[in-house]
N, C-alpha and C positions, 0 to 999 in steps of 0.2 A: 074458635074459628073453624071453618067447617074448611076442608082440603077436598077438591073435584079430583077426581078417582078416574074422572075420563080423557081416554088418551088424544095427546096432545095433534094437533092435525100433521105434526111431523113427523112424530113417532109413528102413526098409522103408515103415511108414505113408508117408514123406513122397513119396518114389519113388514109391509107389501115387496119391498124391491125385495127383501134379502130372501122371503120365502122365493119368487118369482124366478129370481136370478138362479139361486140354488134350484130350482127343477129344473129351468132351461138348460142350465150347464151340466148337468148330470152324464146327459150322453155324448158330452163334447169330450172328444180324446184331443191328450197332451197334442201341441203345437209339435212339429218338428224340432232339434235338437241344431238349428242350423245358424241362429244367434251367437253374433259374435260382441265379445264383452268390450265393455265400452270403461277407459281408463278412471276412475275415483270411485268414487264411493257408492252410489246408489246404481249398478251395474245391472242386468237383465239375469234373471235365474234362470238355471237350467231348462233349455225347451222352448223359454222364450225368442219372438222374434224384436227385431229390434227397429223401429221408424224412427229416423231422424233427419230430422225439419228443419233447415239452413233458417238462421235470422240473419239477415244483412240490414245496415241501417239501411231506410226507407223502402221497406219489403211492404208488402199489400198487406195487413192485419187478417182477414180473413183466410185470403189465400190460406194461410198457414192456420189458422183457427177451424176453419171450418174443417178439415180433414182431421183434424185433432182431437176434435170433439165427438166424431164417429170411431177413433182408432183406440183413443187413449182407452174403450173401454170394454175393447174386443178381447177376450180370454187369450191369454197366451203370447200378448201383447205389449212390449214396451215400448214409449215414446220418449226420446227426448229431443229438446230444441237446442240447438247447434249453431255458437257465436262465431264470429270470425276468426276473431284474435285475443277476447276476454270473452267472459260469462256477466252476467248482468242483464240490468235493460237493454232491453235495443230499442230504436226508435220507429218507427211506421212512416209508409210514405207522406202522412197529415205533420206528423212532427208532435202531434198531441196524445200519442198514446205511446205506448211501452209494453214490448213482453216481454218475460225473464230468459235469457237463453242460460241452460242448465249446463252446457259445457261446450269447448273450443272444440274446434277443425282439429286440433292434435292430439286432443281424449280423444277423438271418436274416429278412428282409421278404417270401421267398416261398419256396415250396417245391413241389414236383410230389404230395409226399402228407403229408400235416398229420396227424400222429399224435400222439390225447388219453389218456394213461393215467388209469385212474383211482384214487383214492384210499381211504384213512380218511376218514370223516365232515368229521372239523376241516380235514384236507388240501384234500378236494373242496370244500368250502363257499367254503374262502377265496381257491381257484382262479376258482371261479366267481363268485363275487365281486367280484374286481380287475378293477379296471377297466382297468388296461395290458395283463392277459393277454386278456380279452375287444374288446378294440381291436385286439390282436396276432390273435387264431383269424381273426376276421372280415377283416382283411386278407388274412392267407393264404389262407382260404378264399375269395377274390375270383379269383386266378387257379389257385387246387388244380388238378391233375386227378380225385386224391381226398381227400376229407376223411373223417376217422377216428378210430374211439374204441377204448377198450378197457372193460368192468364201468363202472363210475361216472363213465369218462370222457365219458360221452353228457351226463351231468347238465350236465360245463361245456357242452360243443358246445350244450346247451339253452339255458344261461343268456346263449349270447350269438345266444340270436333263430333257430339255422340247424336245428331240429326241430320247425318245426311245420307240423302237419300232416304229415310224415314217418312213415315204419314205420320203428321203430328198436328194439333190445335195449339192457340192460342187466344187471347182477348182477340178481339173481330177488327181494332183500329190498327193489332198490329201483322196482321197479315204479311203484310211486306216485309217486315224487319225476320220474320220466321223462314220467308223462304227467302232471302240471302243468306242466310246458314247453311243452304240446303238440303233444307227439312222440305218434304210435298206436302203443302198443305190441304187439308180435310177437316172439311165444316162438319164435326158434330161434338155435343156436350162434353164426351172423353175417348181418345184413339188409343185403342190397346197394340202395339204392334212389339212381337216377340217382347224381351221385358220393360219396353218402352209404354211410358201410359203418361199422355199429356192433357189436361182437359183447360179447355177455354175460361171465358172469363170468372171471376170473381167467384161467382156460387156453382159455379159448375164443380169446386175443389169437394162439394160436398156429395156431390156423384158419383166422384173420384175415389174420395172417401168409401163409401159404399161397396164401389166394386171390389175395391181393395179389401174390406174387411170380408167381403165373399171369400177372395181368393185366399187370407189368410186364414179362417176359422169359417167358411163353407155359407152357403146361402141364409140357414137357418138364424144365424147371428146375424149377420147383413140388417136379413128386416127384422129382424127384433130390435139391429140399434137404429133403423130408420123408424120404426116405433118410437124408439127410446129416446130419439131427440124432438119427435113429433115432425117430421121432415114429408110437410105435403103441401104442398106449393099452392095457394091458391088468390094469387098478387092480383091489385086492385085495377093494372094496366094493363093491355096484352103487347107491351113495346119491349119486354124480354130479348128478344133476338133483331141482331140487325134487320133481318128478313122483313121483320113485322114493323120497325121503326120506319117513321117519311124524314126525312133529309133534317126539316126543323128539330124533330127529337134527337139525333144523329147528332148535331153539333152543340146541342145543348149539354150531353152527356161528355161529349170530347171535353168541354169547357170546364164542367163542373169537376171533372176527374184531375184536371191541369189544374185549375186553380184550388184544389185539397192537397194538392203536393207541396211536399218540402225542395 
């Protein structure tokens, strides 16, 4: 029996990233030394900075995905996802999918970038609600370098006191519910203000993303990971922004979003 010698189309990909990645990182210097360790077992190494991603049940799956995917693989980098009260599944605002959160609100007493997903109506409300999670954002946010939302993730960041008077986004239907917290709101994809960064709906978390891994490990990694996930927009509709949608699409989306919730 005769054995092909030629390599397998994964092994090429792999040979390709590791050579690639190895040059690109070459002239990236160590991350700051300003990571602070996170309580069990799989903790951030020296130098490391530290992202951690609230999962509450019925949180937005992307919200929290999509920035995860840009960060988890930026040099210098640790992410972890952050349960309320246990580690485990958590549920999505559909009720049909599940992420793993790797550790509780009481492992993780700080972090270098405090990232809020946001949810379903019922998810968000009873995030923002709790009283253990909003004792938890406001501690971490005591030593953050940045604190961070995603669509309706601004609403918790609101409810526990740290938007007001701030320019902040959110999803475009919840406008209203943002600025009763006292957040000013401002229409664009993500508002950087001092170390406030909230970005609007759903995929904007991946812009969010982006800027973020700028500010953590510098421009040069940014667009190699906006390479790296292939992140170039070019959707089949131009009804992306409220701005561009007519009323019929408007409510079509309100409906489809309510009736995917749990």
């Amino acid at each position: 029996m005769r054995t092909s010698t030629r390599p397998s189309r994964r092994g090429v990909l792999g040979t390709a990233v590791a050579g690639a990645l190895g040059a690109a990182t070459a002239g990236i210097a160590a991350a700051p030394a300003h990571a602070r360790t996170a309580a069990g077992g799989d903790a951030p190494r020296t130098g490391e900075r530290l992202v951690a991603i609230l999962l509450y049940d019925g949180f937005t799956a992307l919200d929290a995905v999509g920035p995860y995917e840009v960060l988890c693989r930026v040099p210098g980098v640790r992410v972890v996802t952050v349960g309320v009260r246990q580690t485990g599944p958590v549920r999505t605002d559909t009720g049909e999918l599940s992420v793993v959160a790797e550790r509780t609100l009481a492992e993780v007493p700080a972090a270098d970038v405090l990232l809020i997903p946001g949810g379903g109506a019922r998810g968000q409300s009873a995030a923002g609600a709790d009283a253990a999670v909003q004792r938890w954002i406001r501690r971490v946010d005591r030593g953050s370098v940045w604190t961070t939302s995603v669509c309706t993730g601004s609403l918790i960041l609101g409810a526990a006191g740290l938007l007001r008077g701030v320019p902040a986004t959110t999803h475009w239907a919840a406008r209203p519910l943002l600025e009763e917290t006292g957040a000013v709101w401002t229409q664009r994809r993500f508002v950087e203000h001092g170390k406030i960064i909230t970005a609007a709906g759903v995929s904007a978390g991946i812009d969010m993303g982006l800027h973020l891994a700028s500010r953590l490990a510098g421009d040069d990694v940014a667009r190699a990971m906006q390479l790296g996930v292939e992140y170039d927009p070019a959707p089949p509709f131009d009804s992306g922004s409220v701005e561009k949608a007519d009323e019929r699409t408007k409510q079509l989306a309100l409906k489809l979003l309510n009736d995917a919730s749990s």
